[in-house]
C-alpha positions as CSV (number, residue, x, y, z in Angstrom):
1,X,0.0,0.0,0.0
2,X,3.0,2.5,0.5
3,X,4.6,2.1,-2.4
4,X,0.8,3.2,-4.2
5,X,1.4,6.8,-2.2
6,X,5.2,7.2,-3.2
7,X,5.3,10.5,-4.9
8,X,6.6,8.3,-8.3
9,X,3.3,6.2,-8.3
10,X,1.2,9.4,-7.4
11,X,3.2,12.0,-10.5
12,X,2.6,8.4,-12.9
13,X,-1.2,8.4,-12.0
14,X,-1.4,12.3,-13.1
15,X,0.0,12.0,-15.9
16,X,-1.8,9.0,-17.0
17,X,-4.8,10.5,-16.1
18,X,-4.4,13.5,-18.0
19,X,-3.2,11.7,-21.4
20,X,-6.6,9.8,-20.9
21,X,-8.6,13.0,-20.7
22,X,-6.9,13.8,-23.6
23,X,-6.9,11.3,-25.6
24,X,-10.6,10.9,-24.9
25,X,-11.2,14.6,-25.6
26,X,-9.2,14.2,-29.1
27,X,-11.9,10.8,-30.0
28,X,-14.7,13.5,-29.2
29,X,-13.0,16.4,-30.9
30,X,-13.0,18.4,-28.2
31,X,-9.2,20.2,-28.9
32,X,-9.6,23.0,-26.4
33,X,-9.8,19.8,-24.0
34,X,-7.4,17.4,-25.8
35,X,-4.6,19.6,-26.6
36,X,-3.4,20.7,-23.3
37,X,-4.0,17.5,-21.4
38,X,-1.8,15.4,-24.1
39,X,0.5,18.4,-24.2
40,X,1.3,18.0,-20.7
41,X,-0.3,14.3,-19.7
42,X,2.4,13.0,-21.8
43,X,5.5,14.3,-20.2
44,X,4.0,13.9,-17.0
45,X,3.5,10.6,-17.1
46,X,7.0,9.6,-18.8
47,X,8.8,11.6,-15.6
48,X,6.2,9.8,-13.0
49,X,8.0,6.5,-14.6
50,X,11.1,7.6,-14.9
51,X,11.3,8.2,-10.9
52,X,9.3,5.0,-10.7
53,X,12.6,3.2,-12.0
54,X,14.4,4.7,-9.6
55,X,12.8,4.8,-6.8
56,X,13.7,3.2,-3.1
57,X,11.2,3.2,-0.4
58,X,11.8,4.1,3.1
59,X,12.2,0.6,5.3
60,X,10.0,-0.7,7.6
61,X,9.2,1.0,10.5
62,X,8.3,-1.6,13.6
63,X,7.2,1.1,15.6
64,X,4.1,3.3,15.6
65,X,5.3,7.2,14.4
66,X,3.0,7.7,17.9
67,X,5.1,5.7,20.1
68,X,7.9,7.3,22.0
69,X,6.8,10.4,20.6
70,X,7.6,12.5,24.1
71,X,11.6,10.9,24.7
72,X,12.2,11.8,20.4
73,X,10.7,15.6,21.1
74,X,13.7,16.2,23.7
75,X,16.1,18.6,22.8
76,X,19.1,15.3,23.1
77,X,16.8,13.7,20.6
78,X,17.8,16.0,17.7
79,X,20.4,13.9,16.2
80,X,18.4,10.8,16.1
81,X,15.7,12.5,15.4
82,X,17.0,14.4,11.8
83,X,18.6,10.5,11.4
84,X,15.0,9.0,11.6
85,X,13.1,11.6,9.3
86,X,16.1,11.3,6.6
87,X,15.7,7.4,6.4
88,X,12.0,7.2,6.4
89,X,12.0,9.5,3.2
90,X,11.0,8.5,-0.6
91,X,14.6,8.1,-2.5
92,X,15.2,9.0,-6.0
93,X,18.7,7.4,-7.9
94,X,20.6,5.8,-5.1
95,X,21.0,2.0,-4.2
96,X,20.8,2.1,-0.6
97,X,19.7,4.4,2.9
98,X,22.6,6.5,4.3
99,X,24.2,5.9,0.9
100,X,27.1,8.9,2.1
101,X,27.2,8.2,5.5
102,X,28.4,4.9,4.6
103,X,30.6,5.8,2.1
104,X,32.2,8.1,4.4
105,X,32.5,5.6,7.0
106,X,33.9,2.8,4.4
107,X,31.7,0.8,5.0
108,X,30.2,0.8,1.4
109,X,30.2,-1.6,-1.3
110,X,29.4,-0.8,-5.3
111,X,28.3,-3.9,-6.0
112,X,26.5,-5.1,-3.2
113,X,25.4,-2.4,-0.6
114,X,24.4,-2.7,2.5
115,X,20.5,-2.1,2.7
116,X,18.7,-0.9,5.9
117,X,15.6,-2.9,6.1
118,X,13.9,-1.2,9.1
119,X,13.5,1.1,11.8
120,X,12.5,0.7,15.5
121,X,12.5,3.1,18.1
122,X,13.7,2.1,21.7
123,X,13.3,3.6,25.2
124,X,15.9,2.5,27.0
125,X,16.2,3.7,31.0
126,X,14.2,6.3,29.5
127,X,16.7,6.9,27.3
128,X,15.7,7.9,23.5
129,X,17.7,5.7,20.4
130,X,16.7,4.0,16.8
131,X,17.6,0.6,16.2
132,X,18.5,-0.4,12.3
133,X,18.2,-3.5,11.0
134,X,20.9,-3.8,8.0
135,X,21.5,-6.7,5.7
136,X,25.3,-6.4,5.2
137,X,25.5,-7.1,1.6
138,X,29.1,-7.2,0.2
139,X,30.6,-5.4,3.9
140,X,32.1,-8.1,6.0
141,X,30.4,-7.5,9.4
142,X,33.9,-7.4,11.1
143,X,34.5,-4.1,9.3
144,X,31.1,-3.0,10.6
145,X,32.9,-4.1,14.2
146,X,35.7,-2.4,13.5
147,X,33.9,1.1,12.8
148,X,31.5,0.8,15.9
149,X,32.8,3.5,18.4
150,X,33.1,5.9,15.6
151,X,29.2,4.9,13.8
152,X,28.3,6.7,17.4
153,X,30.1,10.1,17.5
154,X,29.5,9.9,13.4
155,X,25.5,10.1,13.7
156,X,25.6,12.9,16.4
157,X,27.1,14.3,19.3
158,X,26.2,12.3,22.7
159,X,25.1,8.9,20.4
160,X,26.8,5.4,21.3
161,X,26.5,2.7,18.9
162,X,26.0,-1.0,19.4
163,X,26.4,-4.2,17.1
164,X,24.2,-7.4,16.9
165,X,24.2,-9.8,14.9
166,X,21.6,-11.7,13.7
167,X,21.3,-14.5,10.8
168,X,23.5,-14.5,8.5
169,X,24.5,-11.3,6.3
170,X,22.3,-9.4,8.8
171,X,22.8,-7.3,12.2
172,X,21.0,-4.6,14.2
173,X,22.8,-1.0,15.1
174,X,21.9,0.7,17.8
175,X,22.1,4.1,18.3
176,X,21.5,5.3,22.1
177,X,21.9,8.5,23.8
178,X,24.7,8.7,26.0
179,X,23.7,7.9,29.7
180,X,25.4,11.8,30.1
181,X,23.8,13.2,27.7
């Protein structure tokens, strides 16, 4: 059902629906009514599949946007918070979430990225943090061991991060807010 809202699916659907008017208003020979709506339908609808193609949907959130809601409005929250809206965004032309971020943190691979396949919010000790569930792809998770103090201080000021893995190519990180913080 999300992927009929994405704003590809929604710019394909008005453009569609436009070259339809049109090309029913051109049958009935209506051109006041056909002329503009071809004129623009058609473009519409080739861009609304051109970012169809490529297009990558946010992951899967586990938790409710409602949950934890009071812990992510606190002022510590801010860098998990911007970290949260940017990977539950609509993504046009890259091949993975936090595409940069890893390939600042070398922990990227061309031909076989890592791919974050969702998002859960924790409350820990009343402490705010995201947890992110990544399937490795081509990055050995020892090089995702290597990097873990620095995933912390890299994703905000006052942010520890924490390795586990799960089955096979896949592992959780979790970013918490420093018990100081």
């Amino acid at each position: 059902m999300q992927a009929l809202f994405s704003p590809g699916s929604l710019v394909t659907l008005a453009g569609a629906a436009l070259s339809v008017i049109g090309w029913i208003g051109y049958a009935s020979g209506n051109p006041n009514l056909s002329l503009p709506t071809i004129f623009y339908g058609i473009p519409i609808l080739l861009g609304g599949l051109a970012l169809k193609s490529s297009e990558l949907p946010p992951p899967r959130r586990v938790t409710p946007a409602a949950v934890h809601s009071a812990l992510r409005q606190l002022p510590e929250s801010e860098p998990l918070r911007k970290l949260l809206g940017d990977v539950m965004r609509w993504r046009y032309g890259q091949k993975a979430h936090l595409e940069s971020s890893l390939e600042v943190l070398k922990l990227w691979d061309e031909d076989a990225p890592p791919q974050l396949l969702s998002v859960q919010e924790l409350d820990e000790q009343g402490r705010y943090g995201l947890r992110l569930c990544f399937d490795a792809g081509g990055v050995p998770f020892e090089r995702w061991q290597a990097k873990q103090e620095r995933l912390g201080r890299f994703f905000g000021e006052g942010l520890t991060a924490e390795l586990e893995p799960l089955d096979g190519r896949r592992f959780n990180l979790r970013l918490l807010l420093s018990p100081a913080a």
